[in-house]
Structure formats: C-alpha cells, structure tokens
C-alpha positions as CSV (number, residue, x, y, z in Angstrom):
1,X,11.7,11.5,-37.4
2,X,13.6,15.2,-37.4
3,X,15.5,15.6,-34.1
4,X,14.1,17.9,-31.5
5,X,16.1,21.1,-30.2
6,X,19.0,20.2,-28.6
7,X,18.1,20.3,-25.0
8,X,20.9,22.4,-23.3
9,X,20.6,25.8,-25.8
10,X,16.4,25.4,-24.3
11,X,17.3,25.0,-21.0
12,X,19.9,28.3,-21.2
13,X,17.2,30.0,-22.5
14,X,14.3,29.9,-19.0
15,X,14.7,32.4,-16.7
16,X,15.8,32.3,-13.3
17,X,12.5,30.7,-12.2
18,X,12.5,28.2,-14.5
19,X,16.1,27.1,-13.6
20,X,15.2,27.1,-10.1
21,X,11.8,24.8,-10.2
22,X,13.8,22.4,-12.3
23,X,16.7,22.2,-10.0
24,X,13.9,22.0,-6.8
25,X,12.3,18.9,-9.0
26,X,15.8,17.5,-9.3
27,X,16.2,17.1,-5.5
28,X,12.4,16.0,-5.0
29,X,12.9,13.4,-7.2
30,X,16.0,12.2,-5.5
31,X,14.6,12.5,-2.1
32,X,11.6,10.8,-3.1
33,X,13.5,8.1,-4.4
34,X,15.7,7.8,-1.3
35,X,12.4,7.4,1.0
36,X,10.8,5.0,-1.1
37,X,14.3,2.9,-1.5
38,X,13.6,1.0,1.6
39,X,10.2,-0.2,0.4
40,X,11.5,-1.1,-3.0
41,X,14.1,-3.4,-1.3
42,X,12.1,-5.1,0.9
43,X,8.5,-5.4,-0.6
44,X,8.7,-7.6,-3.8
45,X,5.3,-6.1,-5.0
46,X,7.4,-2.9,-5.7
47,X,10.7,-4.3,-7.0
48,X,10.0,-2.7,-9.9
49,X,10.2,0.8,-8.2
50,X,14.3,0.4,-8.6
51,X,13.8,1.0,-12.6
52,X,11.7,4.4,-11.7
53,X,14.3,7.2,-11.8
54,X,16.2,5.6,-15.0
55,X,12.6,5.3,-16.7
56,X,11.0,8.7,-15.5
57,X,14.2,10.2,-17.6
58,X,13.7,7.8,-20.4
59,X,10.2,9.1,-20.6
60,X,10.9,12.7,-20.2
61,X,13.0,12.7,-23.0
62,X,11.0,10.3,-25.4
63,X,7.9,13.1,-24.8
64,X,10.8,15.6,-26.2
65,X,10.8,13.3,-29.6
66,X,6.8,12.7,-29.4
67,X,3.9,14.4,-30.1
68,X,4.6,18.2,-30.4
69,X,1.7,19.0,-28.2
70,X,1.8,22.8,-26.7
71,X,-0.1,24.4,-24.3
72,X,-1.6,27.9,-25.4
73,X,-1.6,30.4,-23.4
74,X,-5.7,31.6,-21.6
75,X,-7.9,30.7,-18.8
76,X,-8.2,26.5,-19.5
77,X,-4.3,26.8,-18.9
78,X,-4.0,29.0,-15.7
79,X,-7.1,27.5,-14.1
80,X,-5.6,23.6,-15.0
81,X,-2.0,24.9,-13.5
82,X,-3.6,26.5,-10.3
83,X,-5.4,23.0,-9.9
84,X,-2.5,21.0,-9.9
85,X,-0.4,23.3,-7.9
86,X,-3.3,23.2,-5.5
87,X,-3.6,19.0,-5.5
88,X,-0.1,19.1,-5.1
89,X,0.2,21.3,-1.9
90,X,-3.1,19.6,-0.5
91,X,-1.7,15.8,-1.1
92,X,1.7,17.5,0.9
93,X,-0.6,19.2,3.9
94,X,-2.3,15.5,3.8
95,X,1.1,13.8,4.3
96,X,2.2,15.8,7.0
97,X,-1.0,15.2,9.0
98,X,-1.2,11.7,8.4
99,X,2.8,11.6,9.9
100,X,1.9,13.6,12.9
101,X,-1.2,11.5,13.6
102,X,0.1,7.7,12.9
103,X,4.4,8.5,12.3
104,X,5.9,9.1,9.2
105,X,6.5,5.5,8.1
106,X,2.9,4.6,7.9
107,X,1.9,3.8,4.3
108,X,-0.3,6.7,3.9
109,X,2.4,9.4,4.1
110,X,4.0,7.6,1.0
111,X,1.0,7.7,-0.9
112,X,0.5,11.4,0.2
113,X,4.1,12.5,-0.5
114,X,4.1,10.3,-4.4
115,X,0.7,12.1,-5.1
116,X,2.4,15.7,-4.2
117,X,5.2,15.0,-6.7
118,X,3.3,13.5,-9.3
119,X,1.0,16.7,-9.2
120,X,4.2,19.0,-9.1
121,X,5.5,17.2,-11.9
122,X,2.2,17.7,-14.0
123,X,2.1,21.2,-13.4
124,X,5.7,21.7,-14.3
125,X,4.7,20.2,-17.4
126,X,2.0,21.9,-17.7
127,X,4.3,24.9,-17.3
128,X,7.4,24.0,-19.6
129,X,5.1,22.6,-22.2
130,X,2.8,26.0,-22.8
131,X,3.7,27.2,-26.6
132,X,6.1,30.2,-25.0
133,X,8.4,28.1,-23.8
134,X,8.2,24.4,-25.3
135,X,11.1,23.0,-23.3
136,X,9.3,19.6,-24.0
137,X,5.6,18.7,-25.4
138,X,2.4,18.2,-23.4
139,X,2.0,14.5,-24.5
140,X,1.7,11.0,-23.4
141,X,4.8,9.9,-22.4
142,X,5.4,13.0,-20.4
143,X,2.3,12.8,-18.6
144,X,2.8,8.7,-17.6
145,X,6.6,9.9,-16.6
146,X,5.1,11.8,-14.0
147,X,2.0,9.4,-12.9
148,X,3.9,6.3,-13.1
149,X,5.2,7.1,-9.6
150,X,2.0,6.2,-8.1
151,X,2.5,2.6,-8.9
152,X,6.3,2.4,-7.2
153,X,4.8,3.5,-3.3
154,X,2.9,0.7,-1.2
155,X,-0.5,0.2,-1.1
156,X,-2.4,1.9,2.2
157,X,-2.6,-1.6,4.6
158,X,-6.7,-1.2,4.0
159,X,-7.0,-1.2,0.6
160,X,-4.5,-3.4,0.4
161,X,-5.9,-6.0,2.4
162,X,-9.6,-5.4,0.5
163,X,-7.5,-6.3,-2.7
164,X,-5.7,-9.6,-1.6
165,X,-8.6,-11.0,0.2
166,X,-10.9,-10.3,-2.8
167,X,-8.5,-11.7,-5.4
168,X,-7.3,-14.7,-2.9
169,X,-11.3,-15.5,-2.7
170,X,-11.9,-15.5,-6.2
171,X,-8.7,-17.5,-7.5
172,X,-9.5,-20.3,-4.8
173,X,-13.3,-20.2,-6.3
174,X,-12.2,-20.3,-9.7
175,X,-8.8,-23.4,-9.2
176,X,-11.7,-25.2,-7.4
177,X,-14.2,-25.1,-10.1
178,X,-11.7,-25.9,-12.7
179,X,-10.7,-28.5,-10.8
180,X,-14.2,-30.2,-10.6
181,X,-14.5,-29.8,-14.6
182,X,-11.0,-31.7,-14.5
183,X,-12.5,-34.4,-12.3
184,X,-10.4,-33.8,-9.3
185,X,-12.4,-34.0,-5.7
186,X,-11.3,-31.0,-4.0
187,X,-13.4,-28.3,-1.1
188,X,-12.4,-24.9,-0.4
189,X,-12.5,-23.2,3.3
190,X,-12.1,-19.8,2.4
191,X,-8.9,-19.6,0.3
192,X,-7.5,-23.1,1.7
193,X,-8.4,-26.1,-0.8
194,X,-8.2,-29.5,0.7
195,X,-7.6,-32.5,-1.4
196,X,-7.0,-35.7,-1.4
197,X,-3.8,-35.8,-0.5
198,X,-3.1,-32.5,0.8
199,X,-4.4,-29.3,1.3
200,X,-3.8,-25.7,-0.5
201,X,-3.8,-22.2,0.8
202,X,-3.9,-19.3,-1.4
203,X,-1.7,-17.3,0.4
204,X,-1.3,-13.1,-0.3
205,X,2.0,-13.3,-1.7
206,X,-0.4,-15.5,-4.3
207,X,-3.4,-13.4,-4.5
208,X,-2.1,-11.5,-7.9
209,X,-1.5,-8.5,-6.4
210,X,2.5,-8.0,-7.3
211,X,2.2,-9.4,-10.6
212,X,-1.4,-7.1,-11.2
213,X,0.9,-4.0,-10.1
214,X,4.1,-5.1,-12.4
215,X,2.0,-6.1,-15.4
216,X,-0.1,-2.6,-14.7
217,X,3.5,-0.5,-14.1
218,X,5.0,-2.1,-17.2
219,X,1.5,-1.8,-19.6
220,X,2.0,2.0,-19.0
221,X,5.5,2.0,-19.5
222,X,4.8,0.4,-23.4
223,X,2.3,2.5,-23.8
224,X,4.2,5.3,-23.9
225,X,7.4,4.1,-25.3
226,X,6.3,1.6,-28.0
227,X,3.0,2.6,-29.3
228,X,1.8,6.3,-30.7
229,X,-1.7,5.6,-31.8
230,X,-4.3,6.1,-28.9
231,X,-6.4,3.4,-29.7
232,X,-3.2,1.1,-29.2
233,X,-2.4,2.6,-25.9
234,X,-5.9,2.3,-24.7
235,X,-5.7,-1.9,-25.6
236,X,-2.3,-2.0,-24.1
237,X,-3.7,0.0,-20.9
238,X,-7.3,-2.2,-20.7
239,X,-5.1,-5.3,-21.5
240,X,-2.4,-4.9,-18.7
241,X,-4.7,-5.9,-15.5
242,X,-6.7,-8.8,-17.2
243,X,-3.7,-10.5,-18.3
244,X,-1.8,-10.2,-14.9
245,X,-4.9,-11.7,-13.2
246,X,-5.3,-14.5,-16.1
247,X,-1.7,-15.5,-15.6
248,X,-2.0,-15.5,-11.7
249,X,-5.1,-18.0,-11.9
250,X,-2.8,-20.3,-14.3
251,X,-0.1,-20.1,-11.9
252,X,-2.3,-20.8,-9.0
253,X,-4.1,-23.6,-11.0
254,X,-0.5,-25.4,-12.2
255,X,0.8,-25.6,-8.3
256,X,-2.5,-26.8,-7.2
257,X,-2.4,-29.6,-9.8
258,X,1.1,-30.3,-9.0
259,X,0.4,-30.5,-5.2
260,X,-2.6,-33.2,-6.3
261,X,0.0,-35.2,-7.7
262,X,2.3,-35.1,-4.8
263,X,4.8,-32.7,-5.7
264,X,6.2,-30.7,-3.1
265,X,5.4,-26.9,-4.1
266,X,6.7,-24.7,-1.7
267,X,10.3,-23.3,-2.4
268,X,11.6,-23.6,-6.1
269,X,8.3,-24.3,-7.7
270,X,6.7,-21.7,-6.3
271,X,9.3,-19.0,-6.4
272,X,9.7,-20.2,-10.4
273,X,6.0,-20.1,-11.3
274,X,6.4,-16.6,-9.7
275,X,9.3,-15.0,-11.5
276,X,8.4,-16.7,-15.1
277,X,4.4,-15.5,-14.6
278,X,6.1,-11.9,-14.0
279,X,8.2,-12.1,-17.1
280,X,5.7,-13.6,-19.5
281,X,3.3,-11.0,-18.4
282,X,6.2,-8.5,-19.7
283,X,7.0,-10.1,-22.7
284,X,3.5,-10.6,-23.9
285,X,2.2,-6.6,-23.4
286,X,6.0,-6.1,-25.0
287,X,5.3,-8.0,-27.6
288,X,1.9,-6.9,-28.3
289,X,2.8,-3.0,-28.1
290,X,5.5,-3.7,-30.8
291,X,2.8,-5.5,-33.1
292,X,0.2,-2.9,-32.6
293,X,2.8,-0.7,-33.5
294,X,4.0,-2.3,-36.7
295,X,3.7,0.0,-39.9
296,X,1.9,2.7,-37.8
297,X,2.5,6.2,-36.0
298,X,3.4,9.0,-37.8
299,X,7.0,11.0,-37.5
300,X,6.5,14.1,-34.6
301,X,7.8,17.4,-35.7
302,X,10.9,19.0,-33.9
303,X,11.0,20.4,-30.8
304,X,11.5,24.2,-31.5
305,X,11.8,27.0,-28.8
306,X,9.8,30.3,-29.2
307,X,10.3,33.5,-27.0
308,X,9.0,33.4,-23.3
309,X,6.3,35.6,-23.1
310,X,4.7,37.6,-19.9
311,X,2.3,34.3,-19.2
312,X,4.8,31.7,-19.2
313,X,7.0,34.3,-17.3
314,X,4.2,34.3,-14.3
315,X,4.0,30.2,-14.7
316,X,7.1,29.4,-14.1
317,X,7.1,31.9,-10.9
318,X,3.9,30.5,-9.7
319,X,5.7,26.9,-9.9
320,X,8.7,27.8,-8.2
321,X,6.2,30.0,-5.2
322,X,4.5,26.9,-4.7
323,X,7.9,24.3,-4.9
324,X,8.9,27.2,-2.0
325,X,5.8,26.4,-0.2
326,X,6.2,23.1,-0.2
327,X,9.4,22.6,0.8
328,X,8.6,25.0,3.9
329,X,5.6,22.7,4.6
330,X,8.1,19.8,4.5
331,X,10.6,21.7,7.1
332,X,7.5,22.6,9.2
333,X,6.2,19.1,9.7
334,X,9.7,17.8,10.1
335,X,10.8,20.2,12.9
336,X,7.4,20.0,14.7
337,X,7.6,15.9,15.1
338,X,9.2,15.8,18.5
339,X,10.5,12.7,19.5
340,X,8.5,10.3,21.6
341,X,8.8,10.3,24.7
342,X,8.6,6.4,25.3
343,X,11.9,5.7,23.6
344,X,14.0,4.4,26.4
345,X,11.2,2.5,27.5
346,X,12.1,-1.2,29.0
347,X,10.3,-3.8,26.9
348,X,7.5,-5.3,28.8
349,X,6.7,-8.8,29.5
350,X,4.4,-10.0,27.5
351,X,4.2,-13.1,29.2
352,X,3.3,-11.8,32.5
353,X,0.2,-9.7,30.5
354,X,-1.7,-13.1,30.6
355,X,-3.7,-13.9,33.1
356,X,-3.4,-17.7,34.8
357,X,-6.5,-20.2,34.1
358,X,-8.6,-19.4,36.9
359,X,-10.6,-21.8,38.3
360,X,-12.4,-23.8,36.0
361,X,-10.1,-22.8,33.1
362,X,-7.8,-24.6,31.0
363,X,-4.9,-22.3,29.8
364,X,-2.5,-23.5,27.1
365,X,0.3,-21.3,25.4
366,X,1.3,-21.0,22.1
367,X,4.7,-20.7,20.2
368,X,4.8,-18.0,18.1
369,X,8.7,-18.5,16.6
370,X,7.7,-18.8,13.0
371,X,5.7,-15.4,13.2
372,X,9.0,-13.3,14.5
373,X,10.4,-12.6,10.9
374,X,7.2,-11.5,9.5
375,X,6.4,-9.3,12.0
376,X,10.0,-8.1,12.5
377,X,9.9,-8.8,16.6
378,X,10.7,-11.1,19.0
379,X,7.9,-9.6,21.1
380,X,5.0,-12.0,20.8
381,X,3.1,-13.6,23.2
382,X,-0.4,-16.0,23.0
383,X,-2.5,-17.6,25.4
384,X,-5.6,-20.1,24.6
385,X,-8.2,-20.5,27.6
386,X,-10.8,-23.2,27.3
387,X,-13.6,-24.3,30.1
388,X,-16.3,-26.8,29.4
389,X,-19.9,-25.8,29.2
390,X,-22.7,-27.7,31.0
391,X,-24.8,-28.6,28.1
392,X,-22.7,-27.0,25.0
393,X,-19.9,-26.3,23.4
394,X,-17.1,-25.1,25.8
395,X,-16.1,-21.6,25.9
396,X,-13.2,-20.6,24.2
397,X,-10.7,-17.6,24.8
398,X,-7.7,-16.3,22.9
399,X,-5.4,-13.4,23.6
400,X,-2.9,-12.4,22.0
401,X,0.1,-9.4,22.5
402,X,3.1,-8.2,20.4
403,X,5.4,-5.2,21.3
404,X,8.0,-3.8,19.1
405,X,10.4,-1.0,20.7
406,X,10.6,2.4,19.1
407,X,11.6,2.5,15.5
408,X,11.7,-1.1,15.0
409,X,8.7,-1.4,12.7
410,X,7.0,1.1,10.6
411,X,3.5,1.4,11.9
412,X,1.8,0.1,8.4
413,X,3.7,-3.2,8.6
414,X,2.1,-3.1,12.0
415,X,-1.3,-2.4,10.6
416,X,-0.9,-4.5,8.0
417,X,-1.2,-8.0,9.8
418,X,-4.2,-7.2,11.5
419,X,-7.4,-10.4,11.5
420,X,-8.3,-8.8,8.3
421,X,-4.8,-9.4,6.2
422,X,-4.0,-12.8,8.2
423,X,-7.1,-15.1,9.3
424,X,-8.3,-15.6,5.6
425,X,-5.0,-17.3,5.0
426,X,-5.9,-19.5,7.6
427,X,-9.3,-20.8,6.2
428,X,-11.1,-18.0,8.5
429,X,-14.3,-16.4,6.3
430,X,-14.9,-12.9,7.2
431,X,-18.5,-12.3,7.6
432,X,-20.9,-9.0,7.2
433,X,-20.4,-6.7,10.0
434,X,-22.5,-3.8,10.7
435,X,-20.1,-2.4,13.6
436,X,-16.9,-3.0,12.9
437,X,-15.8,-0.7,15.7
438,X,-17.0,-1.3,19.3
439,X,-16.8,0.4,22.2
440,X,-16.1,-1.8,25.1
441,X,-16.2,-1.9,28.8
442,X,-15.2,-4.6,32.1
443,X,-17.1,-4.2,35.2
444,X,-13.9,-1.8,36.4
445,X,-14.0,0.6,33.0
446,X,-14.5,1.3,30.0
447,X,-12.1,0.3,27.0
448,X,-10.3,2.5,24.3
449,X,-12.4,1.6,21.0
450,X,-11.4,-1.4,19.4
451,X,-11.6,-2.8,16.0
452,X,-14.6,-5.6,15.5
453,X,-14.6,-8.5,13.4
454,X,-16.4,-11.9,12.6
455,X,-14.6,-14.8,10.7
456,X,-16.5,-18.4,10.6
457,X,-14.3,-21.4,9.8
458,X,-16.3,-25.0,9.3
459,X,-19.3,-23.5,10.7
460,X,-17.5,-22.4,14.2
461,X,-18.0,-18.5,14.7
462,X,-15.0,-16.4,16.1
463,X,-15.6,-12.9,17.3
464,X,-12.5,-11.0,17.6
465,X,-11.6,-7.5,18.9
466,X,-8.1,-5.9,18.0
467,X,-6.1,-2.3,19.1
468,X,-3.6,-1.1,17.9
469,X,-1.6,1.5,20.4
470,X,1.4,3.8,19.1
471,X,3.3,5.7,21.6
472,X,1.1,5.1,24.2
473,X,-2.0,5.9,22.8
474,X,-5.1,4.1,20.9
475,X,-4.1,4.9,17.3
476,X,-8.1,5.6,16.1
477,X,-8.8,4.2,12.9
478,X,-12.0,5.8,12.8
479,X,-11.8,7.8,9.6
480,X,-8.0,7.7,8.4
481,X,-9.1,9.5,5.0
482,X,-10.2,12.7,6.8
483,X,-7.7,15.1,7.2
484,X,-9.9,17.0,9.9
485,X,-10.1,14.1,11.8
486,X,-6.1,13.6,11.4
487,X,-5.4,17.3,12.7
488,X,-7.5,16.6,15.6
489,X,-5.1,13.4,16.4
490,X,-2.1,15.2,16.1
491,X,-4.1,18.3,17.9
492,X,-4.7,16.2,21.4
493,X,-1.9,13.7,21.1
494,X,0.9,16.2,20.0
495,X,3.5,15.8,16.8
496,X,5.7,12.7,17.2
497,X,7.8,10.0,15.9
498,X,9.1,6.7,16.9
499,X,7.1,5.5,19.2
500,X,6.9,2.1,20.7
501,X,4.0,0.1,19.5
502,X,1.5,-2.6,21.1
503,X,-1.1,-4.8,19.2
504,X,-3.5,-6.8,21.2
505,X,-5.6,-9.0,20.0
506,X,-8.6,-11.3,21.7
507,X,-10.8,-13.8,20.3
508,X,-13.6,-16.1,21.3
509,X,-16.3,-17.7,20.2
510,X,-18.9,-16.0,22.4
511,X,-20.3,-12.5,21.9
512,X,-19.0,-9.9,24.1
513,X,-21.6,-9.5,26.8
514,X,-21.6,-13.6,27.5
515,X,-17.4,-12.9,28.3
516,X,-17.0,-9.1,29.3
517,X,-17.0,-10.2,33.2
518,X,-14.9,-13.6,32.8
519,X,-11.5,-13.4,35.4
520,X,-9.6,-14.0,32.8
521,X,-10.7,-10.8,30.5
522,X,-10.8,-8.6,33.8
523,X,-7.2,-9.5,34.7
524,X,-5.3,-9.0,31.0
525,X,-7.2,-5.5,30.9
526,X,-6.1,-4.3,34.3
527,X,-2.3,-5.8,33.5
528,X,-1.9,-3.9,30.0
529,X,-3.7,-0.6,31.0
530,X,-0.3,0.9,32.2
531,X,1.0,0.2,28.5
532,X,-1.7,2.3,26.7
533,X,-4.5,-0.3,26.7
C-alpha cells in the first residue's frame, strides 16, 4: 500500500478557515469527552466510551490510508454539507432546550450534544474530503470515526427501559423453554423463574443491553479497521447484535442451570460470566473480520493534495460560520440557566409526609436501606396501608417518597428508576394501558398530571401513579421529543439548573375513583403540596 501525503505539509496548506474549524473540532472533541467522562466511569454499559478519543484518531487516520474517495465539487455536495451543518445546529438548539426544560444532566442533552458533534464531524468531512482539498478521503472509516460517538452517550431513561424490559422478557421466556426441553420444572413471573430450589430474576444489568452496545461499538470498530470489502462490513455489522444477544441468553441460561444445582451465583459467577461474555463477543467479531479479510482488499492509492479552489474555499468558511454559531448557542444556553432558586432548601421529612392509619387502617413501614446506593440518597421513605374488606379482598395502599437535594443526582438517574425500569425486576407484568397519563383530583383539588401504570403479579392487579417534581415543579413528560413543547417548559418555568428533586410514588390495588377520597390519600396530598406536589 503507497503511503499517503504526509499529513503536516496538507494541513499547512488550508487556509485560515480550515485551520480554525479544525482547531474548534479539537476543543469540541475534548469537551465532549470531558462531559461524557462521568458517565463512562460510572455506567458499565459505556465503559467502552474510555477507548473513544484514542479510536476516533485511529480512525481518522486509517481513512487517510483507505479508500481514496473524494468529494466533487456541485449541487449533491453543497446541498449534503448544508444538511449536515443544519442537523448539527438543530441537534444543538434541541440540547439546549431539553437542559432548560429538565437540567443539563438529563440524558437527553447527551444524546443532543453527541448528535451535534457527530453531524459537525460529517460535515467537516464532508468538507476536507471534497477533491480541492483532500486533507483525508470520504470513506468508511472516516464516516464510523465520526458516528461511533453515538454509541459512547447513555441511552434516554425511556428507550432505555423499553429495551431492557423487552430483552429481560424474552431471555426469561427463552432460559424457561430451554429449560423444559432439558427436563428441568421451572415457572416464570415476568422475568423471575422459580425453581425447585430457588428462584431467578433476570435483572437489567442481565437483560443484554451492555454487552448488545459493546458487541455493536466494537462490530463497527472492525468494520472499519480490519475489513475493506463492503459485503464483509455489512456481515460484520448484521452479525454484531445477534451474537451479543446469543451470548447473553447462554450466559443467562449457564447461571440459571448453575443456580438449579445449588450453586450460589451472585458475586464472582456472575460478574465472570459477564466479563468473559463481553470478551468472547470481541474476540469472535475480531476473529471473524480478520478471516473475511484473508487474501482480500485491494491496496488504496495515496493521499495527494490538489489546489483549493473557490468551492472548497466557501466550505470551509461555511463550517467554521456555523462551528461559530454553535458555540454562541452553547454560551447562550449556558449564561441563560440561572441557578435554582431552591438550593439552600432544608431537606424535608419524608417521614412526617405519611399520613397515620386512620381508623380502620393498618399502617406498616418499610426499610428502604438497600435502595440508598442505587438511587444515590439517603432520602427515602415508604409506607404500606391495609384495611380489611367486608366480603373481599382488603384494600391495599402504598406510598412512597424520595428527595435528593440540589445537584445530588442527575435528573435521568432520577427518571430512570421509575415503576417502568424497576417493578418487572420484581416479577410485576406491565399490562396494556390506554392512558398512561392521568389527571387526578381529591375532594380539596385537583392534582399536577401524573404518570399511570398497571403491573399484575400472580394474578393480583396494582394500579400505580408516579410524579416526578424538579425544582419545584411537575417535570411533564407529556411529549419529551417535541422541541415546541420543551420551549414552552422552559418558557413558563424559566432557565435553570440544580434543582432539588422529589419522586412520589402511590400504589394500590383499587382503581382511582374507589380510593380518591380515602383519609389517608387526602392527608399525604395536603402534606407534600408545599414541596411541588
């Protein structure tokens, strides 16, 4: 393979703009990296996001040894540039809104601000790669060095409970049918098998998800690193997911047999099964890139430079104009979050927000201990109220509160451990709901709109209601993907940052009208109004 142009003599050669939309990528991709940092230490689904700057330079430069694939110059190209610059300031204008309406740690803003960059990165690309300039080839690798961010930012809390509860569902579905074939009397309760001897649950951290997005991140990493031919990088690409999710169900399967034969699971053997599924995964899409590859590909030209013409002239200033932009957009949203104003706040007492039994009432509290490193607060409080029925089943009551001060938890971890992401861990079924939003009232008022679910567990119903409240105010779920509906958020409750944060959460197994005048619900609304509620 001839070597390409050496890079420095190309890169002497741009023009001012050129220099200056290179050195603006330079400190996006460092300040991206810095605000993604925190989630790729603490969230072992992106662990792999600490490779990402290293790699997105490997890639860069093995595009510069690829394909020589250059952009001419004409409409297809200025109409495809002005696209992506477009995406790119969009996905920026989305972030910001989504910060001033729900705080700039929710999950959202992370997947706004990656999107931005990987659009800025396509279109400078798309800029240096035209046949003017050819500081490096519009290729593969160059292309998956910019998208590849998208897999190192978490998941929004919605999708990413859809995901786990659907792949928790259908590996406890598929160990429990294998485990009939294999003779072994087992029932499953959601994603919780009982057997003989003990009993299962397919938790999230087993539901596939981190080894779907490693096997995914590192099947597009091979793809454009050890294979050339397309129809090789299309079987390493369609290969990627099924084998992650293949290897997940073996894991699953091999702990569930283990804990059949009394083997303890939890600690070493399930940690190892995780960390050897993550690097068999690896080693098999390696492995299989290399053999694909084996006596095929064809050597790339050089690299040559060729004089900047007029057009790639107005490209590069149209990607440093809108890097400008940006970064004023960035300044703008920044300056405009004013701090909340509920930051010296004294914690509440969450104990005192539930009611006593009245009469009639049975009232029993519940220690929530185990619960305070997960949710990252010592904030949690739960009450279970019971009272006979004449001729039925007795009625049954749960509320539930958690407070953490300001900036002690990002609002997505917040959102994340809603009914939705926890219950079906528990053996809870989710069941078809046509309004999953209610608006609810006590005989004194009417109640901020809530979040509505149904779960059934051994054929016992559980209605359950949840709100989320940020700064003092009902954070509304009601359409998070419209950005009109974010502006009006951040248009009635004002810019802002850091505020304190209150879930509640009640339960019962009666429908709303049968409890909506109970003593117990009137009392816990007229305690937490004062806190947002």
């Amino acid at each position: 393979m001839s070597p390409p142009t050496p890079l420095l003599p190309a890169l002497r050669a741009l023009p001012l703009a050129g220099k200056f939309s290179l050195a603006a990528l330079a400190v996006a991709t460092a300040a991206l990296s810095g605000r993604l940092w925190p989630q790729w230490r603490v969230n072992p689904d992106l662990s792999h996001g600490f490779f990402m700057p290293l790699l997105f330079l490997l890639l860069l430069h093995e595009s510069r040894s690829g394909t020589p694939r250059y952009l001419k110059p004409g409409a297809p190209a200025g109409f495809g540039l002005a696209a992506l610059l477009g995406g790119a300031l969009l996905a920026l204008s989305a972030a910001g809104l989504y910060a001033a309406a729900v705080d700039w740690s929710h999950a959202l803003v992370n997947v706004m601000l990656t999107l931005s960059f990987t659009f800025f990165c396509l279109a400078a690309i798309a800029v240096f790669s035209r046949d003017s300039v050819r500081l490096l080839p519009f290729n593969w690798p160059a292309v998956v060095a910019a998208g590849l961010w998208l897999l190192t930012t978490a998941i929004p809390p919605g999708t990413y409970t859809r995901l786990t509860l659907t792949l928790q569902l259908w590996i406890s579905e598929g160990v429990l049918r294998t485990l009939h074939l294999l003779g072994i009397a087992a029932i499953r309760h959601g994603n919780i098998i009982d057997l003989a001897n003990t009993t299962v649950g397919v938790e999230e951290a087993c539901s596939g998800v981190r080894s779907l997005i490693s096997c995914v991140f590192a099947g597009v990493f091979f793809s454009a690193t050890l294979v050339r031919r397309p129809w090789a990088r299309a079987l390493i690409l369609l290969l990627a997911a099924p084998l992650a999710l293949g290897m997940n169900f073996l894991r699953s399967l091999t702990l569930t047999l283990l804990a059949n034969q009394k083997i303890d699971i939890a600690g070493t053997w399930h940690d190892a099964t995780g960390f050897a599924v993550l690097g068999l995964t690896a080693v098999i899409l390696g492995a299989l890139a290399v053999l694909l590859e084996r006596g095929g590909g064809s050597p790339a030209s050089p690299v040559s430079s060729a004089p900047l013409s007029r057009c790639g002239n107005v490209a590069q200033w149209s990607l440093t104009g809108s890097l400008a932009l940006a970064a004023g957009l960035v300044v703008f949203f920044v300056l405009n979050t004013r701090p909340s104003d509920r930051t010296a706040v004294p914690v509440p007492n969450l104990i005192a927000l539930l009611p006593e039994a009245p009469a009639g009432w049975r009232m029993k509290s519940t220690d929530l201990f185990e619960f305070r490193g997960t949710l990252r607060t010592e904030h949690l409080a739960q009450a279970y109220y019971q009272r006979a029925g004449p001729d039925g089943p007795p009625t049954e009551i749960v509320i539930y509160v958690a407070y953490w001060r300001a900036g002690q938890a990002p609002v997505s971890l917040v959102a994340a451990h809603t009914p939705d992401a926890c219950w079906p861990g528990a053996g809870w079924t989710p069941q078809p709901n046509r309004q999953p939003r209610a608006v609810l009232a006590t005989t004194e008022r009417a109640l901020p709109e809530a979040e509505h679910r149904v779960f059934v567990a051994a054929t016992q119903p559980q209605h359950v209601w949840f709100w989320h409240i940020h700064d003092g105010q009902p954070i509304a779920y009601r359409d998070p993907y419209s950005a009109v509906e974010l502006l009006r958020i951040a248009w009635k409750f004002g810019f802002r940052r850091d505020g304190d944060q209150l879930f509640a959460r009640l339960s019962s197994n009666r429908p709303w009208p049968e409890i909506q005048n109970e003593p117990v619900i009137r009392d816990f609304f007229a305690r937490v109004r004062p806190l947002g509620l």
